[in-house]
RODO-2510 file (C-alpha; in nm, 4 decimals, decimal comma):
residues 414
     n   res          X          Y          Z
     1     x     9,8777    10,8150    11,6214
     2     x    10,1556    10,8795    11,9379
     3     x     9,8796    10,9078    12,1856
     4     x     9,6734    10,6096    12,0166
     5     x     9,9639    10,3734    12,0548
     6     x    10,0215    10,4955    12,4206
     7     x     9,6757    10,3877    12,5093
     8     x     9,6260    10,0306    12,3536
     9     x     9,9982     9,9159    12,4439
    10     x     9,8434     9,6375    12,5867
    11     x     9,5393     9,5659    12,3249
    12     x     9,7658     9,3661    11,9924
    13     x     9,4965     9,3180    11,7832
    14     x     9,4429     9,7291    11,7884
    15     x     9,7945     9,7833    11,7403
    16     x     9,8257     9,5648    11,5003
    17     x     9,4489     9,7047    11,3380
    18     x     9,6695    10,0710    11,3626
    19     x     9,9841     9,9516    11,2077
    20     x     9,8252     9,8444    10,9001
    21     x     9,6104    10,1129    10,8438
    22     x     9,9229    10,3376    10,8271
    23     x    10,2631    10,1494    10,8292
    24     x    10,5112    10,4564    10,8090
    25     x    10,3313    10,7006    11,0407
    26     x    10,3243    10,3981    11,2445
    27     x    10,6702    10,3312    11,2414
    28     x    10,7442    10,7309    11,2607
    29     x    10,4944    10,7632    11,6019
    30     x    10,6832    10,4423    11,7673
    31     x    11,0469    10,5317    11,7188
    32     x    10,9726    10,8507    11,8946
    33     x    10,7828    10,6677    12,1715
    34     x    11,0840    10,4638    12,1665
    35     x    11,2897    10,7506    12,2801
    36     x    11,0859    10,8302    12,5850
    37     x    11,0139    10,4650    12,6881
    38     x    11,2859    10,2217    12,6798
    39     x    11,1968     9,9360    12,9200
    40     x    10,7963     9,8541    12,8131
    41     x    10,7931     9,4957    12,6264
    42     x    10,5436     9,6093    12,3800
    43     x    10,7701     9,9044    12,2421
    44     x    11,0516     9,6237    12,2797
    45     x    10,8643     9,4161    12,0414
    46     x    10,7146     9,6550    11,8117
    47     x    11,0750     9,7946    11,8010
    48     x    11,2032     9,4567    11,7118
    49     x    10,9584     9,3636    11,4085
    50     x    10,9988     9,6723    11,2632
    51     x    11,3389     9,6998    11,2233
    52     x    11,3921     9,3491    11,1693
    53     x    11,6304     9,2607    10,8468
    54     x    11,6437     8,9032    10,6752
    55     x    11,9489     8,7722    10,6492
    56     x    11,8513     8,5909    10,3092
    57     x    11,7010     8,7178     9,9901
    58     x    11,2897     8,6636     9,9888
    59     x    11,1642     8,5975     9,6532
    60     x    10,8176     8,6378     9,7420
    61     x    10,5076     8,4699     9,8113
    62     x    10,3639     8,1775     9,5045
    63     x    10,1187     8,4601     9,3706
    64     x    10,4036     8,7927     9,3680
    65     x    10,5938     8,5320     9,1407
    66     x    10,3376     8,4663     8,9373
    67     x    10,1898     8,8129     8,8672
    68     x    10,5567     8,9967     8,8016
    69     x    10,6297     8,7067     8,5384
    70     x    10,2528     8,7978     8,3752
    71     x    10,3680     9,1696     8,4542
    72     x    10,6688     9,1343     8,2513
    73     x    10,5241     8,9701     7,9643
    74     x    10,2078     9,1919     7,9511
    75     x    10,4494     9,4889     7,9348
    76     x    10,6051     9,3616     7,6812
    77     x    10,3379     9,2792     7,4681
    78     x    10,2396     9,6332     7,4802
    79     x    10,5589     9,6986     7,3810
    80     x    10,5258     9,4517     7,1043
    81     x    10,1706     9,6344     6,9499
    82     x    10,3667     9,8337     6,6773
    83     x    10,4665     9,5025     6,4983
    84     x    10,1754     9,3182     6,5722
    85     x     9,9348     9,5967     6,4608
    86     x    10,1369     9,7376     6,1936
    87     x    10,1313    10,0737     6,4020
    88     x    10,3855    10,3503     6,3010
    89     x    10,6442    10,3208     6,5913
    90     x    10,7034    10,6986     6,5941
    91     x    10,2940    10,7603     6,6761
    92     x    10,2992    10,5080     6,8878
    93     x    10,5603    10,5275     7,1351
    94     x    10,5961    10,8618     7,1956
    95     x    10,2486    10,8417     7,3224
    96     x    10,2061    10,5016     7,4773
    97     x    10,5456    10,4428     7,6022
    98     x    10,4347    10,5152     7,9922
    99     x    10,1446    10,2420     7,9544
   100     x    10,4367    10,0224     7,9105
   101     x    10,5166     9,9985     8,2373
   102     x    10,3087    10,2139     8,5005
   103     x     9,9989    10,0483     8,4657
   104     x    10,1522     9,6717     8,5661
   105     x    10,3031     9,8780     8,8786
   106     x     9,9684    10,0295     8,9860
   107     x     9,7995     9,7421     8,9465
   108     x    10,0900     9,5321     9,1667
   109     x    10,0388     9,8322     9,4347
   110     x     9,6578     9,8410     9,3984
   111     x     9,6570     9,4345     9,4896
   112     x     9,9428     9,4538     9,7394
   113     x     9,7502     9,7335     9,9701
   114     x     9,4365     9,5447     9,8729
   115     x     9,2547     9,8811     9,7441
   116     x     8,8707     9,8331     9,7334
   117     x     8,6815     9,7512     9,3815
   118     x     8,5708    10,1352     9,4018
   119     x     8,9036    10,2607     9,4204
   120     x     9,0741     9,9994     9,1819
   121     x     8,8176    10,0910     8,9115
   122     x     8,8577    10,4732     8,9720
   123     x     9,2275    10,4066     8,8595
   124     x     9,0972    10,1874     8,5852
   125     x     8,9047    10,4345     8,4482
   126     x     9,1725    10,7325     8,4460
   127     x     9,4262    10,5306     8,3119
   128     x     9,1286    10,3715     8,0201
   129     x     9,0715    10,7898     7,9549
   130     x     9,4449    10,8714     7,9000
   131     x     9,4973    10,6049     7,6920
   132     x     9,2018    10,7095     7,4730
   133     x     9,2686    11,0686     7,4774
   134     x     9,6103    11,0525     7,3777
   135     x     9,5347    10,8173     7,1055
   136     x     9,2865    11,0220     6,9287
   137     x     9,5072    11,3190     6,9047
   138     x     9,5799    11,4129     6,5973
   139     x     9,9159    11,2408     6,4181
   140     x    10,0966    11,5542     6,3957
   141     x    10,4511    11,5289     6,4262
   142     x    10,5287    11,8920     6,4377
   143     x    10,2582    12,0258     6,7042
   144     x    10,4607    12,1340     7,0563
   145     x    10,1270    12,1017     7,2039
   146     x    10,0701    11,7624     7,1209
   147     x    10,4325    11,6527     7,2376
   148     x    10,4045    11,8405     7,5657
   149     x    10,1287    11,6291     7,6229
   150     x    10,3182    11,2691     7,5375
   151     x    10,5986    11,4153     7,7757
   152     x    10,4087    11,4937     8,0929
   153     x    10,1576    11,1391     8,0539
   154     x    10,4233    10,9402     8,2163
   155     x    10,4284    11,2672     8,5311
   156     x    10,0688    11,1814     8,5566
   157     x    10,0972    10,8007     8,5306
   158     x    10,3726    10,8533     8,8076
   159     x    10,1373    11,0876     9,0248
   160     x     9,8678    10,7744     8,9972
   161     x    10,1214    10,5224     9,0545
   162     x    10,2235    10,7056     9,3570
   163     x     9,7968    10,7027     9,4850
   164     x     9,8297    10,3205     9,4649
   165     x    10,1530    10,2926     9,6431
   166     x    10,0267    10,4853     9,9466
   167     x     9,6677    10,3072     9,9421
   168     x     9,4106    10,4213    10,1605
   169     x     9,6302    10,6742    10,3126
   170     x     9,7270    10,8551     9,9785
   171     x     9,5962    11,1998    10,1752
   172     x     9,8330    11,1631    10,4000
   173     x    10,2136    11,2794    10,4219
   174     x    10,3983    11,0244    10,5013
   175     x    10,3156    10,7702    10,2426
   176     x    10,4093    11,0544     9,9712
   177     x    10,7771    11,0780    10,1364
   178     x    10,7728    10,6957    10,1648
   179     x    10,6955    10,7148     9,8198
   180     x    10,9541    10,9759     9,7134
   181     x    11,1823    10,6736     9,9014
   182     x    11,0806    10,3570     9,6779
   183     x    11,1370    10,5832     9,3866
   184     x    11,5170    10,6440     9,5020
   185     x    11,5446    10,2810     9,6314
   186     x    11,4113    10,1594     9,2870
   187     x    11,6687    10,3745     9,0717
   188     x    11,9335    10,1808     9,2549
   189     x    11,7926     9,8458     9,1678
   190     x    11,7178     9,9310     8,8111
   191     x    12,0615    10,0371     8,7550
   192     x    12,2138     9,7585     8,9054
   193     x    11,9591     9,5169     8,7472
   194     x    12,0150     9,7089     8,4581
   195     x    12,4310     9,6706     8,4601
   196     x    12,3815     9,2755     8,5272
   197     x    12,1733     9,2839     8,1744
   198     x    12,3878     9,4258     7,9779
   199     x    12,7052     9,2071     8,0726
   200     x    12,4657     8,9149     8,0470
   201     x    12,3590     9,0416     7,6819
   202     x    12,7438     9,1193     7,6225
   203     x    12,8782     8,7604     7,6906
   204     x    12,5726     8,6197     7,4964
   205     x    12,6397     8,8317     7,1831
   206     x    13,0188     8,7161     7,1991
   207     x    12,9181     8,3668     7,2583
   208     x    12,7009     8,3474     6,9546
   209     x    12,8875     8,5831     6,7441
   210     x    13,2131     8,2862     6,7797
   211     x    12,9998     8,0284     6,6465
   212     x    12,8783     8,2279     6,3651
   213     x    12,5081     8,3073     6,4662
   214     x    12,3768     8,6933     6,4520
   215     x    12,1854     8,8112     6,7995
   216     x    12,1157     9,1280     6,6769
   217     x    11,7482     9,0655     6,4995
   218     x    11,5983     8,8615     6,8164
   219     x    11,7404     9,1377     7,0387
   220     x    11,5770     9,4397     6,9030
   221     x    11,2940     9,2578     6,8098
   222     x    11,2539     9,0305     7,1544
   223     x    11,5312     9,0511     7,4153
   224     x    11,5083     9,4563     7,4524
   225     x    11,1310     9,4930     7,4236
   226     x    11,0666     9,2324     7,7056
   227     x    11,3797     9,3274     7,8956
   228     x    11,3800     9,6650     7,9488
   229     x    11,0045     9,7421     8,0750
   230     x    11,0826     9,4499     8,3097
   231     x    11,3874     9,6080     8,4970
   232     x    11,1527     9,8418     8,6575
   233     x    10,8913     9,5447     8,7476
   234     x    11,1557     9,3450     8,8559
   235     x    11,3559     9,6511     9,0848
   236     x    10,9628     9,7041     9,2231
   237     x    10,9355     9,3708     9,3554
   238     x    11,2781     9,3142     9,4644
   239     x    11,2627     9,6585     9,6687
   240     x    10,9484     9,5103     9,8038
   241     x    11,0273     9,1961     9,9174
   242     x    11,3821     9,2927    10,0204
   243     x    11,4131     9,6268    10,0913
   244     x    11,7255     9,5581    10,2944
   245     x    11,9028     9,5133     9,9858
   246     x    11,8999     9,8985     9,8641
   247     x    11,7545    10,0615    10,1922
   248     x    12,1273    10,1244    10,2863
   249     x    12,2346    10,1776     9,9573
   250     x    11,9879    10,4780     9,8575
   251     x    12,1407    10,6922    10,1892
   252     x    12,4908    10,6474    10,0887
   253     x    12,4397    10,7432     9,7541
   254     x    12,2646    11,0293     9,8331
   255     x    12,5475    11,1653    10,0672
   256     x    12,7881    11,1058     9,8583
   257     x    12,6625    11,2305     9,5310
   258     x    12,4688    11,5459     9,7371
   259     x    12,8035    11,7581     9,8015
   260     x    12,9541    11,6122     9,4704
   261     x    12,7052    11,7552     9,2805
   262     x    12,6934    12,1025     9,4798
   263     x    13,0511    12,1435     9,4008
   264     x    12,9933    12,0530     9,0407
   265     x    12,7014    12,2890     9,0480
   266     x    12,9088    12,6061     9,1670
   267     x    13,2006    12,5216     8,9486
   268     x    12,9181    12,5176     8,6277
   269     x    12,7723    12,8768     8,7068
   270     x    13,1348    13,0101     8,7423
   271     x    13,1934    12,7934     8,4003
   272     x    12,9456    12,9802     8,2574
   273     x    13,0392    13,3275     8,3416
   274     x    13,3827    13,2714     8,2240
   275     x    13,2988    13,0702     7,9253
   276     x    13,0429    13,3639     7,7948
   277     x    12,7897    13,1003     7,7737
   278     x    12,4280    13,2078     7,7934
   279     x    12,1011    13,0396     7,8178
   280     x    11,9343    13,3771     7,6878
   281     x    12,0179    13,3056     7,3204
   282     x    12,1143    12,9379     7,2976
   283     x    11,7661    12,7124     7,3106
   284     x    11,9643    12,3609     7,3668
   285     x    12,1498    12,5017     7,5918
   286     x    11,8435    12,6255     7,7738
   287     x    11,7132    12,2911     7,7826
   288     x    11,9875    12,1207     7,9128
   289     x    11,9981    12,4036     8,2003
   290     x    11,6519    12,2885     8,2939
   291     x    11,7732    11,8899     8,2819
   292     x    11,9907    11,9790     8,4913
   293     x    11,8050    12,1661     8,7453
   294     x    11,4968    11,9142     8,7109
   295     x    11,7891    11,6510     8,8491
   296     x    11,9214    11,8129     9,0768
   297     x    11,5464    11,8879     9,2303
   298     x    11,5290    11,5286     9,2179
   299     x    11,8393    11,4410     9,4178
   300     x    11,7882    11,6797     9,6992
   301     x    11,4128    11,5765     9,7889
   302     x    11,5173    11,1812     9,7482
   303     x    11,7855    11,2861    10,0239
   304     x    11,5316    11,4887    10,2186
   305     x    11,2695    11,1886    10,2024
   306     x    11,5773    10,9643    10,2803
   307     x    11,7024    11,1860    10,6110
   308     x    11,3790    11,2862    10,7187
   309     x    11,3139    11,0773    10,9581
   310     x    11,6530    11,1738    11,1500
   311     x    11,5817    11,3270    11,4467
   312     x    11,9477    11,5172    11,4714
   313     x    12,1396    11,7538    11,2530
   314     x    12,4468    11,6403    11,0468
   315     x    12,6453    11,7854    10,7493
   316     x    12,4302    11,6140    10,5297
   317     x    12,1678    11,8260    10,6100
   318     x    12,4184    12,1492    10,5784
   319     x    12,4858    12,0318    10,2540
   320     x    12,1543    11,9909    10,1371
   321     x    12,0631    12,3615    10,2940
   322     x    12,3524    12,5210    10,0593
   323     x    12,2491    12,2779     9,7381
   324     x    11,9007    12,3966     9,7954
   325     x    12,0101    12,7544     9,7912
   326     x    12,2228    12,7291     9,5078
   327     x    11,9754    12,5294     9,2755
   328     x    11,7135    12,8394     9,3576
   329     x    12,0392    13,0597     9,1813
   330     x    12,0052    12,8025     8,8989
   331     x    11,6353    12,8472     8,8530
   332     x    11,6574    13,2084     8,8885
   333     x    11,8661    13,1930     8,5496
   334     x    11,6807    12,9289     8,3805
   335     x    11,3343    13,1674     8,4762
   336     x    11,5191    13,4841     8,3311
   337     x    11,6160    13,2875     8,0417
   338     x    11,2696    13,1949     7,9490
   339     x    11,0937    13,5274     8,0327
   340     x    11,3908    13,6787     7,8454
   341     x    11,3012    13,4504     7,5321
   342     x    10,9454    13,5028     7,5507
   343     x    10,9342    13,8957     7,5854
   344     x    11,1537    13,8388     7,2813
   345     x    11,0208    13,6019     7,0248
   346     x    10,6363    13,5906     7,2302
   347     x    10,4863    13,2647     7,3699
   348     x    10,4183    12,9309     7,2383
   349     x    10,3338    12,6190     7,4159
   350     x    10,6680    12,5152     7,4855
   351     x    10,7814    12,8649     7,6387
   352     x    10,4701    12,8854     7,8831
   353     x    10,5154    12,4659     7,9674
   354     x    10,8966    12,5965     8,0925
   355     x    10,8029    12,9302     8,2349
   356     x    10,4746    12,7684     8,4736
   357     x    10,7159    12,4594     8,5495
   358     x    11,0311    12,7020     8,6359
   359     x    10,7982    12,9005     8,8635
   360     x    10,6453    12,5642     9,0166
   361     x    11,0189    12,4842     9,0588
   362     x    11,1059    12,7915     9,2178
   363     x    10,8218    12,8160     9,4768
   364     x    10,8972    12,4602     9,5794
   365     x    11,2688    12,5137     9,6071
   366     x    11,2318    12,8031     9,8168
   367     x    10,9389    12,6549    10,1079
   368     x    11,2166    12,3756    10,1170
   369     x    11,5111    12,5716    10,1447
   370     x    11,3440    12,7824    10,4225
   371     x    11,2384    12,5124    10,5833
   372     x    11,5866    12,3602    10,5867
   373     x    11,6966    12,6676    10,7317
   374     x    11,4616    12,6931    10,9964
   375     x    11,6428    12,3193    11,0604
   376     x    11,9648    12,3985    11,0518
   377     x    11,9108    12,6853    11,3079
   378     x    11,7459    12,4636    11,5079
   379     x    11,4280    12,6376    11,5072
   380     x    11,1911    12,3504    11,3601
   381     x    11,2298    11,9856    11,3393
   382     x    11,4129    11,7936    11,0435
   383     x    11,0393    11,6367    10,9771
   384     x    10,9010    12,0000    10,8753
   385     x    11,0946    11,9708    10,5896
   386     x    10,9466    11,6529    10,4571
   387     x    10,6325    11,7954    10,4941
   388     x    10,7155    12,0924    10,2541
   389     x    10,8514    11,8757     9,9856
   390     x    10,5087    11,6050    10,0298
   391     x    10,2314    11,9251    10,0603
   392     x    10,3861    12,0300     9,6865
   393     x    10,3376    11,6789     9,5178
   394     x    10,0032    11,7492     9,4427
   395     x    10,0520    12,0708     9,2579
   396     x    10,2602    11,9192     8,9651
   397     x     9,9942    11,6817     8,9328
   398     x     9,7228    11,9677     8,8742
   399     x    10,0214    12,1418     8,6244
   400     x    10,0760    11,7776     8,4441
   401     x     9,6881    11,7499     8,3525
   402     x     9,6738    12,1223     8,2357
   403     x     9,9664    12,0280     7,9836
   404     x     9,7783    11,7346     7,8822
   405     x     9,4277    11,8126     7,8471
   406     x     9,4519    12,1806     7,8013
   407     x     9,7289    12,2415     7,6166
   408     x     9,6758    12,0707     7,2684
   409     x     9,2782    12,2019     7,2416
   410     x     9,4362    12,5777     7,4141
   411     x     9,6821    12,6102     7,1206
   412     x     9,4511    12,4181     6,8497
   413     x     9,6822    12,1291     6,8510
   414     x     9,9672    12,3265     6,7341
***
């Protein structure tokens, strides 16, 4: 895209024909033109749009208004289908509870990047199949194989989401980093969106509680099912439509929580030898191992999509080298653990799920971390290692539909 924007610098409909085709590789190929070329009006301008920041908060065009308040009440009539239908709330949510939300995003994305009718009822279509599939499994409360498959839906939900966020360009790169970036910049907006609601629902409760009048029946049965499936609606658009509000924020947090958690990291695995803890013979503890490795995963490839486009190296990258390195340590226990458990005791659905996912984990960890080291020692550009973590995306996707559609019929719904 460098070389195409070199030679129609002076055609504005192409540029502008090439910008929207592909808005961060755009971006991407112009600030490094920018570099070499300083003093041509075109870059000037291009330079100028594109980092261009509001001043004041933009709420949106007429229709984005109108579609996140239908968004917001659709998702919570979903939520509301138990008590309309008379539908046992423990079958229903367990497997529904990512059609809640995700399908009101893709749809906002699938409008927004104006996705053809072909490609908008290809999503249709997957999303009409998982909601059918997981439906008609059997109501077995006790099968592993059954709620392996309720707990990876919302991975695949997030894998389609992530196709309608990057549009016509979902085979590209770029648009899976820019995704990994909404996701961070929508965390921060959710929990701050999230903060304001519960001080609002605080003060409201006290208000009404003085004057004699019980909230709690129209919260559970209302407030919370409307509310909470629209703080991540509501962070979407906001992030959107302002995405100076939290495009500062997301960096900060990530340096400052990156070498927190490293330290807290190192200090664990020396808690653990000293404590005599083990995830070889304790099963929660096992678990929470992998919770904790699955978030620190997430944390260091938000702060990779989040520096990526850096073209220098600072201590943040450093840091993220030596988290990267000791979060492979982590998985190399949490994969012993499970291999350990299953030469033991043999396999069952949950075992293998953990095993294939550790391994997954593992692989990924490592390209990054080499990657990151081929950065630090200046033998490869920062952008190398964005490309390791976006390449993988598609593999937990393939892993998430073996789960669901495999797994259950594999080990006879058991």
């Amino acid at each position: 895209m460098k070389e195409e924007i070199l030679t129609h610098l002076d055609d504005p409909a192409f540029l502008e024909k090439l910008y929207r085709s592909n808005k961060s590789q755009f971006k991407e190929s112009l600030l490094e033109i920018k570099k070499e070329q300083t003093s041509n009006p075109a870059i000037e301008f291009w330079n100028a749009r594109l980092s261009y920041e509001s001043p004041s908060i933009s709420w949106g065009s007429k229709n984005e208004l109108i579609y996140v308040a239908i968004g917001c009440f659709i998702a919570g009539m979903i939520g509301k289908i138990p008590d309309i239908f008379s539908i046992s709330p423990d079958f229903f949510l367990p497997r529904n509870i990512g059609f809640v939300v995700f399908p009101v995003l893709i749809a906002y994305f699938a409008w927004k990047n104006a996705l053809s009718r072909q490609a908008i009822g290809i999503l249709a279509g997957i999303i009409s199949i998982c909601i059918t599939y997981i439906n008609v499994l059997p109501d077995n409360s006790d099968s592993d194989s059954i709620a392996l498959a309720c707990i990876h839906l919302p991975l695949l939900l997030w894998a389609i989401l992530g196709i309608s966020f990057s549009g016509n360009n979902f085979r590209s790169l770029n648009p899976r980093l820019e995704f990994l970036r909404f996701n961070g910049d929508a965390a921060v907006m959710c929990v701050v969106l999230g903060i304001a609601g519960a001080l609002l629902m605080a003060i409201t409760f006290g208000l009404f509680e003085l004057i004699g009048i019980n909230m709690e029946p129209i919260f559970e049965k209302y407030i919370l099912v409307f509310g909470l499936p629209s703080v991540p609606i509501l962070a979407t658009f906001l992030t959107q439509t302002n995405p100076q509000l939290v495009n500062k924020v997301t960096p900060i947090v990530a340096k400052l929580f990156s070498p927190a958690v490293l330290i807290m990291l190192v200090l664990y695995i020396g808690a653990i030898i000293y404590s005599g803890k083990d995830p070889y013979n304790d099963r929660e503890f096992l678990l929470i191992f992998n919770l904790l490795l699955i978030g620190v995963m997430a944390l260091i490839f938000f702060s990779i999509a989040e520096n990526s486009e850096k073209g220098k190296i600072t201590l943040d990258i450093w840091v993220l080298f030596f988290l990267s390195l000791v979060s492979i340590i982590v998985n190399g226990i949490a994969l012993s653990a499970i291999i350990f458990r299953i030469s033991e005791w043999g396999f069952t659905p949950n075992r293998l799920a953990v095993l294939v996912a550790n391994i997954l984990i593992l692989i990924h960890l490592v390209l990054v971390t080499y990657r990151l080291f081929k950065t630090v020692s200046k033998k490869s550009d920062l952008a190398e290692v964005g490309v390791a973590v976006a390449k993988f995306i598609p593999i937990y996707f393939i892993w998430g539909l073996i789960v669901i559609f495999i797994f259950p019929i594999a080990f006879s719904f058991q």
